[in-house]
N, C-alpha and C positions, 0 to 999 in steps of 0.2 A: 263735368257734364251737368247740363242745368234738370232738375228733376221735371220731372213731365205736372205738370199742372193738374188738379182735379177737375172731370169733367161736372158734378155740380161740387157746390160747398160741403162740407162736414158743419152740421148746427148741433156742434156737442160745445158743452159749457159744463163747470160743476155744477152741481142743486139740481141736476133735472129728475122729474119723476119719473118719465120713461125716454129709451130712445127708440126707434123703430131702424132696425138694420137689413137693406134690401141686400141683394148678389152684386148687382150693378147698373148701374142707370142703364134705361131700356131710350131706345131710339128716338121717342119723342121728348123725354125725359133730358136725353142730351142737348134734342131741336131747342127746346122749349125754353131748356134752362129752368125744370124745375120739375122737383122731386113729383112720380106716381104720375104722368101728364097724360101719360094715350088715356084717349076720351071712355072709353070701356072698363077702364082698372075702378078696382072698387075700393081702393085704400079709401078715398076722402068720404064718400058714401059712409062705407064702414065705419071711420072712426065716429061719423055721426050719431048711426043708427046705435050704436054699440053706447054713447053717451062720453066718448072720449072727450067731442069737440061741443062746445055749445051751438054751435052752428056747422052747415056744409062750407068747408072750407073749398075752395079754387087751389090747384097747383101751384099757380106762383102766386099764391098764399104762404107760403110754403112755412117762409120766416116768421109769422106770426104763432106759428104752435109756439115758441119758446116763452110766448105770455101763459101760456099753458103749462110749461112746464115738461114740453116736448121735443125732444129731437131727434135731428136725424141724420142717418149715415149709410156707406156700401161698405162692403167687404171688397170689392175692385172699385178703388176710387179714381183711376188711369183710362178705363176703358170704358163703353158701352157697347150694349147689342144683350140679344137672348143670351141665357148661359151657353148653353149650343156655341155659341157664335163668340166667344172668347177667346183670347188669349190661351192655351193650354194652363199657363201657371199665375190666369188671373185671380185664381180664385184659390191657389197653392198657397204652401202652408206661409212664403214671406208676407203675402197679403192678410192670411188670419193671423199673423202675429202682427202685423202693423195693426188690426182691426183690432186686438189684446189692448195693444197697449193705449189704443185710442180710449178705451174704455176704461183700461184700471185708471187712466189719468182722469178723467171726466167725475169717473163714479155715480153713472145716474142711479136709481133705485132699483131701476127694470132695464133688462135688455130684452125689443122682441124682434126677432126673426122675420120679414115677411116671409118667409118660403121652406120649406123643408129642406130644400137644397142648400139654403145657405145656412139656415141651421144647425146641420149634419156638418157642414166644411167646419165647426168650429165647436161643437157640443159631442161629436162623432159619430161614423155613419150609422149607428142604432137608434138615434134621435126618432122620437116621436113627435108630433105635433101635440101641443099643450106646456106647462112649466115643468122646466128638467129640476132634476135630485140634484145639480150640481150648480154651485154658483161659481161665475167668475168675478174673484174678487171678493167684495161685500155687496155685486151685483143679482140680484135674481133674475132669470132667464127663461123667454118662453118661445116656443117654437110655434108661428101660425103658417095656415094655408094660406097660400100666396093668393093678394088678389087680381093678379095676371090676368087679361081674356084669355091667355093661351093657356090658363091650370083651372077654367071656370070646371069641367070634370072632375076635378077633388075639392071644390067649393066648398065649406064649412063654416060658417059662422059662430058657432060655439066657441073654441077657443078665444075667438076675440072678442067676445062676449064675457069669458073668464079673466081675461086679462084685464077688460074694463072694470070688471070685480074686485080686482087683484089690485089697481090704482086708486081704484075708490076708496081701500079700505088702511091705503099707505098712511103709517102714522106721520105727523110732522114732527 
């Protein structure tokens, strides 16, 4: 049986400084063919304000973080739509251990979360938002508030503000 294809790319490589791991590509995301795309999400915003990016990057931009030294990835590489709107065991434990091993093989410096939810499928369910006590791997790991339009009600900037701290200060 031939394996179902990813609906966008996995941009993990080794040497990256961080990577950014969503739930799963959300509907425009899939449209578009490119990571964060509904015109409302604040990821590219964010990584601006925050000092990740030296400029606002465009969604299908996407490929260019990797001059940065950024990548990106889902925990459901198979499917899109809100979490709601999944697969039951898209986001089950075979998909966070494919999402393991994508990572111990990569080994970026940072793994961050967009979402509490996805960070919980894989840190477990008492995860906080902010960097967990636990690494996977020789990876450090942080959990941010999702920049969803549909999670603007637990909107936070702080954490990913810490985390831009937290890359800044990565030795080489």
């Amino acid at each position: 049986m031939a394996k179902a294809a990813h609906i966008l790319p996995d941009r993990l490589k080794p040497g990256l400084k961080l990577v950014f791991c969503g739930t799963a590509a959300g509907r425009q995301s899939a449209l578009q063919q490119a990571y964060y795309a509904h015109g409302q999400n604040k990821f590219w915003t964010t990584l601006h304000k925050t000092g990740l990016t030296p400029r606002l990057f465009a969604p299908q931009d996407y490929e260019g973080l990797w001059e940065l030294g950024i990548g990106l990835t889902d925990i459901a590489k198979h499917v899109y739509g809100m979490d709601h709107q999944l697969p039951k065991d898209a986001l089950g434990p075979q998909a966070v251990a494919a999402l393991k091993a994508r990572i111990l093989k990569a080994k970026p410096r940072i793994l961050a979360f967009t979402s509490l939810n996805g960070g919980r499928r894989v840190m477990g369910p008492k995860a906080v938002a902010g960097e967990q006590p636990h690494l996977l791997g020789d990876t450090r790991v942080f959990i941010l508030p999702s920049p969803s339009p549909l999670a603007a009600n637990h909107w936070n900037i702080k954490p990913w503000r810490d985390l831009a701290k937290a890359v800044a200060n990565l030795k080489d």
